[in-house]
C-alpha positions in Angstrom: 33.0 31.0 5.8 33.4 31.2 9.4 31.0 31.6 12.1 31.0 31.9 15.6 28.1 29.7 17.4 28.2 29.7 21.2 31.7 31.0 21.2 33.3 28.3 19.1 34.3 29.0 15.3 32.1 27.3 12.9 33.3 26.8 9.8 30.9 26.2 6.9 32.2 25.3 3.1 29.5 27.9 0.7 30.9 26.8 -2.7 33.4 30.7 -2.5 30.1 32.5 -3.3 29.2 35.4 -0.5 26.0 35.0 1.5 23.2 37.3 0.0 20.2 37.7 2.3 17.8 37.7 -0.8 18.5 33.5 -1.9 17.2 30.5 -0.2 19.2 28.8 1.7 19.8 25.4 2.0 22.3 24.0 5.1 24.3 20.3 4.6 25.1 18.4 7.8 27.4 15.4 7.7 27.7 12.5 9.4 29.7 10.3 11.6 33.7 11.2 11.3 33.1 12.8 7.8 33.4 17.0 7.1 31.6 19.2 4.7 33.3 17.7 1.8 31.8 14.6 1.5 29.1 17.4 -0.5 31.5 19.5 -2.2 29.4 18.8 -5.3 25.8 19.0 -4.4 27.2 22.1 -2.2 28.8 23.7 -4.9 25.9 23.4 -7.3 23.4 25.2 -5.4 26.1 27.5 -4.6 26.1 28.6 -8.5 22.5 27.9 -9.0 21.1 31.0 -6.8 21.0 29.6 -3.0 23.2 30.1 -0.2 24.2 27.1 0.3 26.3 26.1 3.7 28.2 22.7 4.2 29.1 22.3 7.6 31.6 21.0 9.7 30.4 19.8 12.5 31.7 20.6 16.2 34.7 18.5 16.6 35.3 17.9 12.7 37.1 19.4 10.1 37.7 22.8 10.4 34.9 23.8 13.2 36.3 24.1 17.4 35.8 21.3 19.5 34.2 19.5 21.4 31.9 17.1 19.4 28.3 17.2 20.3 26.8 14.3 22.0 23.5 13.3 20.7 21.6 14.1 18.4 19.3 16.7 20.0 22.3 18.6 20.8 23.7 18.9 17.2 19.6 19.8 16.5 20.2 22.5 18.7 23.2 23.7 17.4 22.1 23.7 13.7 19.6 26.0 14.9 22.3 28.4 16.5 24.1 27.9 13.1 20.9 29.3 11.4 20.7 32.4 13.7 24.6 33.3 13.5 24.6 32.8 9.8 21.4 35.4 9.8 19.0 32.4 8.1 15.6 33.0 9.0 14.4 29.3 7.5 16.3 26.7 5.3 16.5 23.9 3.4 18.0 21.3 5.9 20.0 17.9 4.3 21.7 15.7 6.2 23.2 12.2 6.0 23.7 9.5 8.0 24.0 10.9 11.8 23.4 14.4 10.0 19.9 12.7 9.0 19.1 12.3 12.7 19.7 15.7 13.3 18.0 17.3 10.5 15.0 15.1 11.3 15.0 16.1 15.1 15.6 19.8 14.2 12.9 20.0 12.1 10.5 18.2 14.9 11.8 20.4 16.9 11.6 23.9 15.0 9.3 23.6 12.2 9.3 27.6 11.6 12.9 27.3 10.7 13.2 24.5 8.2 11.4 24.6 4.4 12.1 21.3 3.2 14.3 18.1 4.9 16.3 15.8 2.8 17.5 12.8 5.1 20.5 10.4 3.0 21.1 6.9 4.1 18.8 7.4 7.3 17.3 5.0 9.6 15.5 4.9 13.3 16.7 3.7 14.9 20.3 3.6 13.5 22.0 1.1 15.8 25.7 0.9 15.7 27.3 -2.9 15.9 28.7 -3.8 19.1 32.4 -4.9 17.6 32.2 -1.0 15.8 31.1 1.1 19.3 33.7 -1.1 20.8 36.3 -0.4 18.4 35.5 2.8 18.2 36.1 3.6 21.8 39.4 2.1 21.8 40.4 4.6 18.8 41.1 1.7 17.3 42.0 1.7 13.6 39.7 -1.5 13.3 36.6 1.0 13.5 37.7 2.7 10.6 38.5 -0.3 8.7 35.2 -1.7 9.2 33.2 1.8 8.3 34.9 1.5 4.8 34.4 -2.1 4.3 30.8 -1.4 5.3 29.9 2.0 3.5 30.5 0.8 0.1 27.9 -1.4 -2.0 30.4 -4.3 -4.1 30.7 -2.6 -7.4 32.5 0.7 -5.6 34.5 -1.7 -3.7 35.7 -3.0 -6.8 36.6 0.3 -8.4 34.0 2.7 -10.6 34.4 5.6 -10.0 33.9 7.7 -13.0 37.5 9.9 -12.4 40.7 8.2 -13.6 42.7 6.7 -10.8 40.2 8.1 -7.8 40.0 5.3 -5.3 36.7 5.6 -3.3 37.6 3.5 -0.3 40.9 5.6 -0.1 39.8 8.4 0.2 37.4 7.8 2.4 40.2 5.7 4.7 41.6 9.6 4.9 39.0 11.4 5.7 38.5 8.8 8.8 42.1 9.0 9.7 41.9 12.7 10.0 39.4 12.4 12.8 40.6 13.5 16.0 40.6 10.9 18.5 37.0 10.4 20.4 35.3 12.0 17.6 33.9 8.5 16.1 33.2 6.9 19.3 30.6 10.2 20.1 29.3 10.3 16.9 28.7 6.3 16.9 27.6 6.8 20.3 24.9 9.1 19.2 23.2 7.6 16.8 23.1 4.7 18.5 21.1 5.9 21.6 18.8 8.4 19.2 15.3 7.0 20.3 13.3 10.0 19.4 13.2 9.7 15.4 9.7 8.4 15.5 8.3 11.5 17.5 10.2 13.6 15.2 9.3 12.8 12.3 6.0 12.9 13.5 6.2 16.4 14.1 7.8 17.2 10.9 5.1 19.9 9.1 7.7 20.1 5.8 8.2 18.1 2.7 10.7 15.5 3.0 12.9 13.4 0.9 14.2 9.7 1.9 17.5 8.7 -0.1 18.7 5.1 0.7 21.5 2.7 -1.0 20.0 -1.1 -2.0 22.9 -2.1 -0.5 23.3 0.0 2.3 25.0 -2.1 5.5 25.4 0.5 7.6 21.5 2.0 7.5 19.9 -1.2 5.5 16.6 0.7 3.5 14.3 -1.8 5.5 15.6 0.2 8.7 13.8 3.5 7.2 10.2 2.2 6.6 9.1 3.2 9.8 10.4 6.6 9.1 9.2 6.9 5.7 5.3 5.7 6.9 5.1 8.4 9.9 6.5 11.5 8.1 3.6 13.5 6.6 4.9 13.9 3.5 7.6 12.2 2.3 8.9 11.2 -1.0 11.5 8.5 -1.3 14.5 6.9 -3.6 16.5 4.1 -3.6 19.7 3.7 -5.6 20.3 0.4 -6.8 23.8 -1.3 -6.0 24.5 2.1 -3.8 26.0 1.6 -0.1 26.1 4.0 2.5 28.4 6.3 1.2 26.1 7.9 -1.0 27.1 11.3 -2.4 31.0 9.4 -3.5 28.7 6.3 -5.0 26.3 8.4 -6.6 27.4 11.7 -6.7 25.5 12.7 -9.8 21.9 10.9 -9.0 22.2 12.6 -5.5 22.5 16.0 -6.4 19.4 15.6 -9.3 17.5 14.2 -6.4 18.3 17.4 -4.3 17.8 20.0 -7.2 14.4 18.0 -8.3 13.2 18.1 -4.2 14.4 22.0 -3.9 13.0 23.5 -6.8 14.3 26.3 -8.5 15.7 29.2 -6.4 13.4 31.5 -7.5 10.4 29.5 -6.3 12.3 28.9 -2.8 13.0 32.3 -2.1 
């Protein structure tokens, strides 16, 4: 689907089912240099399973109009102009990584519009490493290099995945590569100046969900405990041996998390 927010086209991945006004919806948001299809599978599922169900692109990314947003209140802006032009009067809001800093500041920020917030591989604040923003802001192939060496916990690096001949950290390599240049130095950029997750999510009024990897480099679990103690009502998981990467790690045990945190369509809608 394609949207037009702000006079840019939006594009948002719904799993090829049409919107219907009458199902819940429930909105993915990515994060830093990634697209909607890093949740092609938790996407598709509610797709089928009676939501409208939106994976976006972010401005700047995939298939949606530059530029890239800025900071994180921006794209928590934005996701609200995404709601409106998609005709979604509340939603389901899930978001990793940099997406998890926007979903958590949207919902601070708009409580009438959001259900439920699931937040993946979060953390506030999430500061980037110096040797990455620097990278990064070179366009500097190093910055991808060491986003892949970090986003994976050891046992992914060493293969696993449950699809014959699927290499993990190649394919995530290409979906960095495709970034356009200055994309990853905003998003890095971004995150690491966010220093209004606190307030947030101490104005979040929903249910929440905290997803974290043992073995998460990137957004290290311990990095989420202030988070997890000043949001109302959160529930949380950790996947052992997971990294950052955690819907191509653990692609099943995230999507049963999301269904279980959901609930049933019919109860949603």
């Amino acid at each position: 689907m394609r949207l037009d927010v702000d006079g840019r086209g939006v594009y948002a991945y719904t799993g090829t089912r049409a919107s219907d006004s009458a199902l819940p919806a429930i909105v993915f948001v990515h994060g830093a240099a990634n697209d909607h299809g890093v949740f092609a599978l938790q996407s598709r599922y509610f797709a089928w399973h009676g939501w409208n169900a939106f994976a976006l692109d972010l401005p700047g990314h995939g298939r949606s109009e530059a530029p890239a947003l800025t900071s994180v209140a921006a794209i928590a802006e934005w996701l609200v102009a995404v709601l409106d032009a998609a005709h979604i009067a509340r939603a389901v809001l899930v978001g990793h990584s940099l997406g998890s800093l926007a979903v958590l500041e949207c919902a601070g920020r708009h409580p009438d519009r959001v259900t439920k917030i699931a937040l993946l591989a979060p953390a506030v604040p999430m500061a980037v490493a110096d040797d990455l923003l620097a990278a990064a802001a070179r366009d500097d192939h190093l910055a991808f290099e060491l986003i892949n060496g970090w986003s994976f916990g050891p046992a992914a690096q060493l293969g696993g995945n449950r699809v014959p001949g699927m290499w993990m950290l190649g394919n995530s390599m290409r979906l960095l590569e495709r970034t356009a240049a200055g994309v990853l130095a905003t998003d890095l950029a971004a995150c690491h100046v966010y220093a209004d997750g606190l307030a947030a999510a101490a104005a979040v009024r929903c249910e929440s969900l905290v997803v974290m990897g043992e073995r998460d480099v990137m957004a290290p679990p311990r990095n989420a405990r202030a988070l997890i103690d000043t949001l109302a009502r959160a529930q949380t998981l950790t996947l052992p041996r997971a990294g950052h990467a955690l819907m191509t790690e653990e692609p099943d045990r995230v999507l049963d998390a999301l269904a279980r945190f959901a609930g049933p369509a019919r109860a949603a809608a």
